[in-house]
ZAGU-272657 format. One record per residue (C-alpha): residue number from 1; residue in three letters; x negated, y, z. Coordinates in pm, 1 decimal, padded with zeros to 6 digits. Example, Ala and Ser with C-alpha at 12.3 -4.5 7.8 and 13.67 -1.06 7.14 Angstrom:
2
  pos  code         x         y         z
    1   ALA  -01230.0  -00450.0   00780.0
    2   SER  -01367.0  -00106.0   00714.0
! end
This chain:
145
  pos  code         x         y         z
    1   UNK   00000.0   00000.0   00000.0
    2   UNK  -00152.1   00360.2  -00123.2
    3   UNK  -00236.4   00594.0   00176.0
    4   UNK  -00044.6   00850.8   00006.8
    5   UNK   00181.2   00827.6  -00246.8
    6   UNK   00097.5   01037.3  -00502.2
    7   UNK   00326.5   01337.7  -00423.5
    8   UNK   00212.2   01326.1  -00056.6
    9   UNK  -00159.0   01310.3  -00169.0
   10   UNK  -00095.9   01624.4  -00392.3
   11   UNK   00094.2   01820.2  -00146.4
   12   UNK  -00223.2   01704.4   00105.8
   13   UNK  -00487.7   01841.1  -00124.7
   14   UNK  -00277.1   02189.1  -00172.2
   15   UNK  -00256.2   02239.0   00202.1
   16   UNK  -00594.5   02136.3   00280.7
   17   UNK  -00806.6   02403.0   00093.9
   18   UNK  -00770.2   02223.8  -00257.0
   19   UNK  -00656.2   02440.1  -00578.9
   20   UNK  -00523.6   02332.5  -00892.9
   21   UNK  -00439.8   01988.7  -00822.3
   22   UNK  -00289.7   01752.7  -01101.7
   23   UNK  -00243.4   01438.1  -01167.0
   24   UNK  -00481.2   01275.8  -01414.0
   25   UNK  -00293.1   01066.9  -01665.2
   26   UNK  -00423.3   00735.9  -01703.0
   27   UNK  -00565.6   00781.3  -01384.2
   28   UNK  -00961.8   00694.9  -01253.1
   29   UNK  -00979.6   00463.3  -01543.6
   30   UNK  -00900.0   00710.4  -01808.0
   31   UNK  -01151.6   00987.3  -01684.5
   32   UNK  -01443.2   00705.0  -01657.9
   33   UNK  -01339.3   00553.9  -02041.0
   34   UNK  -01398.4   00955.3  -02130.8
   35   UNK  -01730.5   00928.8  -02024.5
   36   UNK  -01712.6   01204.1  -01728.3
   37   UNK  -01871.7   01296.8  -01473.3
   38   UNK  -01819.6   01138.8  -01142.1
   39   UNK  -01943.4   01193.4  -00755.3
   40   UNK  -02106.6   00871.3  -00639.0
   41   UNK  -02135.4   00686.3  -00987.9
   42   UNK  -02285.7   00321.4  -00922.4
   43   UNK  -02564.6   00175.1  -01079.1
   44   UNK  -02406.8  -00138.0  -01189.5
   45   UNK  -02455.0  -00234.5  -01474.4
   46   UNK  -02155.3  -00305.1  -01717.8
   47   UNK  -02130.3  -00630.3  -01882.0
   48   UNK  -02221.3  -00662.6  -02195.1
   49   UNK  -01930.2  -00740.0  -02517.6
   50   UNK  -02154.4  -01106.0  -02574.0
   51   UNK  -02074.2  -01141.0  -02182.0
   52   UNK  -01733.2  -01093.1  -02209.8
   53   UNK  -01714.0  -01332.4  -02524.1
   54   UNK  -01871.1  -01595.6  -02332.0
   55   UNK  -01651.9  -01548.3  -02017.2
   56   UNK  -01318.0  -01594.0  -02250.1
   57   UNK  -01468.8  -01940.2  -02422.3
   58   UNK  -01573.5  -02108.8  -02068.3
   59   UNK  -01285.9  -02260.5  -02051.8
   60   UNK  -00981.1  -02387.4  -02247.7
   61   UNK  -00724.1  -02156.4  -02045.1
   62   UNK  -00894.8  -01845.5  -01861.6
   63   UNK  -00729.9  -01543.7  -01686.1
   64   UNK  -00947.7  -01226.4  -01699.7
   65   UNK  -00844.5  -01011.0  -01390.9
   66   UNK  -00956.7  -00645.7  -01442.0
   67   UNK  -00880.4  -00494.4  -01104.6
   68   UNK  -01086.0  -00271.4  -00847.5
   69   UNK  -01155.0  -00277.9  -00432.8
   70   UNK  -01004.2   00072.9  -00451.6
   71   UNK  -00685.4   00043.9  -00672.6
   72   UNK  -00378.0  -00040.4  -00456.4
   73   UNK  -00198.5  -00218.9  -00659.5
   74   UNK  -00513.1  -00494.2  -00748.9
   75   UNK  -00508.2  -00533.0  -00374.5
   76   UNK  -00162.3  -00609.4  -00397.1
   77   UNK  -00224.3  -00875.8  -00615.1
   78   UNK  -00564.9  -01032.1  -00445.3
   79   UNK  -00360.7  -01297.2  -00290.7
   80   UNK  -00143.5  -01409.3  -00604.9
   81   UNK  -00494.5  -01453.1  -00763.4
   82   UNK  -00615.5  -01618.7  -00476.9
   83   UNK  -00328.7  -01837.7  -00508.4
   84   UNK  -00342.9  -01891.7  -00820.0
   85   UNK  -00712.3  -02003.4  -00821.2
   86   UNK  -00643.1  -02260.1  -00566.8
   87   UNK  -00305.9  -02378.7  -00724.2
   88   UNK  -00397.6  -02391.2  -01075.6
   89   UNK  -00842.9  -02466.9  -01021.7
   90   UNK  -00754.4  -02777.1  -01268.8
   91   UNK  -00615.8  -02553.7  -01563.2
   92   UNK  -00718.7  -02223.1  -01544.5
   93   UNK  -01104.9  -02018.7  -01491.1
   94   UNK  -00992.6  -01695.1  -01306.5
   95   UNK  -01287.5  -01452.9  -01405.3
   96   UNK  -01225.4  -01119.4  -01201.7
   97   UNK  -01433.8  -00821.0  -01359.6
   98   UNK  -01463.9  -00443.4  -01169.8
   99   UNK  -01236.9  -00181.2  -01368.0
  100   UNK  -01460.7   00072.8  -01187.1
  101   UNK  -01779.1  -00042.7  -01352.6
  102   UNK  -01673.1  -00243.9  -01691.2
  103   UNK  -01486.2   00079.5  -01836.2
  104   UNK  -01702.3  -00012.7  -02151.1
  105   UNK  -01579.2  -00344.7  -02216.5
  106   UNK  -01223.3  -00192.7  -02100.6
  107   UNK  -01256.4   00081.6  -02359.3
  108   UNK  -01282.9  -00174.4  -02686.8
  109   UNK  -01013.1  -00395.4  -02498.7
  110   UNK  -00755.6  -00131.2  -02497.2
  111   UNK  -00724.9  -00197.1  -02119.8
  112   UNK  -00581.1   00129.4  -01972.4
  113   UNK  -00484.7   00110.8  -01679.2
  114   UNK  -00563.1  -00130.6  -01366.3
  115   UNK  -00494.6  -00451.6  -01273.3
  116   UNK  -00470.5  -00565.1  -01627.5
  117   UNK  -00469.4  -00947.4  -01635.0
  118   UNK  -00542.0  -01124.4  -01968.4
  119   UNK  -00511.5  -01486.8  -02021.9
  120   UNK  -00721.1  -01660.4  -02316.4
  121   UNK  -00623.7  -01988.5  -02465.5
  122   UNK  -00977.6  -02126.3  -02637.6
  123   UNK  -01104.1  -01782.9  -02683.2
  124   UNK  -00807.2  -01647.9  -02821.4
  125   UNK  -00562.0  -01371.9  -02614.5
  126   UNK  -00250.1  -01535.7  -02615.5
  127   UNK  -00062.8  -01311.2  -02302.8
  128   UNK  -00178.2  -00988.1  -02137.9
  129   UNK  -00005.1  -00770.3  -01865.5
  130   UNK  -00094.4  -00479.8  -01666.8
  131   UNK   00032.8  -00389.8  -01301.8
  132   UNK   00166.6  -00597.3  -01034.4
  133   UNK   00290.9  -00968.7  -01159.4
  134   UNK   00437.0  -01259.6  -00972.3
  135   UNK   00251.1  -01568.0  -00984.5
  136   UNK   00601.7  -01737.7  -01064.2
  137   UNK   00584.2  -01522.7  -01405.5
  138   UNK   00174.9  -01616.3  -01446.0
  139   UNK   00301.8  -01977.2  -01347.5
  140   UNK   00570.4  -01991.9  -01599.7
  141   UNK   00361.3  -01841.4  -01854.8
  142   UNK   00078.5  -02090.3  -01804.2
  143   UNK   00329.9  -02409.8  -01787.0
  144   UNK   00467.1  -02278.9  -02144.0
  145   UNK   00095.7  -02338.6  -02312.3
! end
């Protein structure tokens, strides 16, 4: 659950000191795909597009998880991937990648917003959904292939 939700945060900002507060659309994600600046950057480094391509093929049936330790919602959904690791170890590869760091790898996967989950069927994207899911509908979908 968010600290603030996002009228409280703005209405925060404005009467502690802060001018000219918007909201950014597309969020964190958005202003790190544009390539700006940003207080605290991490050294990580991003994996790479022949990463990702071997990630997708390591399995028949893999669910990429982009998600981040800050976003609320992805920490919503920790424990229906958790879940759905232990449940489903014999059919699916859960690979979870950092939205913060792999904007790169987001940016030529049209991923725009976090958590975006992707599921690959022999290195192929065969389903793809962004936000909070059930693990009925990622059970459902998986039982259908």
């Amino acid at each position: 659950k968010p600290l603030f939700r996002e009228e409280e945060g703005r209405h925060w900002l404005l009467a502690n000191g802060f001018k000219n507060v918007e909201n950014l659309k597309g969020g964190f994600t958005a202003w790190k795909q544009e390539n700006k600046p940003i207080q605290g950057a991490t050294n990580v480094a991003q994996i790479t597009t022949e990463n990702y391509n071997a990630y997708i093929s390591s399995s028949n049936i893999v669910l990429i998880d982009f998600s981040a330790n800050w976003c609320p919602p992805c920490k919503q959904m920790a424990p229906v991937i958790e879940a759905l690791k232990n449940e489903q170890k014999n059919k699916l590869k859960v690979i979870q990648l950092d939205g913060g760091v792999n904007t790169n790898v987001m940016q030529q996967l049209k991923v725009e917003a976090l958590p975006t989950f992707i599921i690959y069927k022999n290195g192929k994207e065969t389903w793809r959904k962004q936000g909070v899911v059930t693990k009925e509908e990622f059970v459902t979908y998986l039982n259908s292939l």
